[in-house]
N, C-alpha and C positions, 0 to 999 in steps of 0.2 A: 448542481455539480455533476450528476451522474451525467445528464448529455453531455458536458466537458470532454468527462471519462470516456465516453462512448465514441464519442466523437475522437479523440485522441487516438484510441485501440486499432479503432476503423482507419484510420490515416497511415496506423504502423503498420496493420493486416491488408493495404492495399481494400479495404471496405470487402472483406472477405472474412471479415469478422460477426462470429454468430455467439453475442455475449449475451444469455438469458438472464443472468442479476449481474448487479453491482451494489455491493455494502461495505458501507461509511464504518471503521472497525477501529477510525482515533487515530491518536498519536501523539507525541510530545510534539516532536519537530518538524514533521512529515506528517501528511495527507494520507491516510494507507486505507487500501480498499480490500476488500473479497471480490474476485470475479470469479463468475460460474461462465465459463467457454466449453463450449462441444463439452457438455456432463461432466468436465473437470474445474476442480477447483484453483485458484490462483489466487495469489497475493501481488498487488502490486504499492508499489514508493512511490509517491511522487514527494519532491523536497519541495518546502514552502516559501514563499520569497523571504518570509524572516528569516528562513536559515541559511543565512550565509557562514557566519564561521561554525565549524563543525567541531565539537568540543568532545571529541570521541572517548576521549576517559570520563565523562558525564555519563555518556552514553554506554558505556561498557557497563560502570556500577550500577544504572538501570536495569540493564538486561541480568546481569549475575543475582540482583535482585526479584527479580520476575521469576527467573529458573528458578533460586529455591525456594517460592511460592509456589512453584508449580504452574505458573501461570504464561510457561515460553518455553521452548527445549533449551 
């Protein structure tokens, strides 16, 4: 999956992309990674072909549950 990833970045950066990790970080419905780019970090979504419909009040109670775990802003 990470050459996927790499490969995708590279394709949007014009291959001007200088990405030292990529980490696998989960997800319910979405593929979500950590990228390390030029000593910064980033988050990126990719949506997974299951997820076609998007049931974003699922998703909302998710997250409002996460934050007061502490576990999400």
């Amino acid at each position: 999956m990470n050459v996927a990833i790499n490969n995708l970045l590279s394709s949007a950066f014009h291959n001007k992309c200088d990405i030292s990790t990529i980490t696998p970080i989960g997800g319910l419905n979405n593929d979500n990674f950590k990228i390390t780019y030029n000593n910064s970090n980033y988050f990126v979504r990719i949506s997974s072909s299951s997820y076609i419909y998007n049931d974003i009040n699922e998703e909302t109670n998710i997250l409002k549950k996460a934050s007061a775990l502490n576990l999400s802003p």
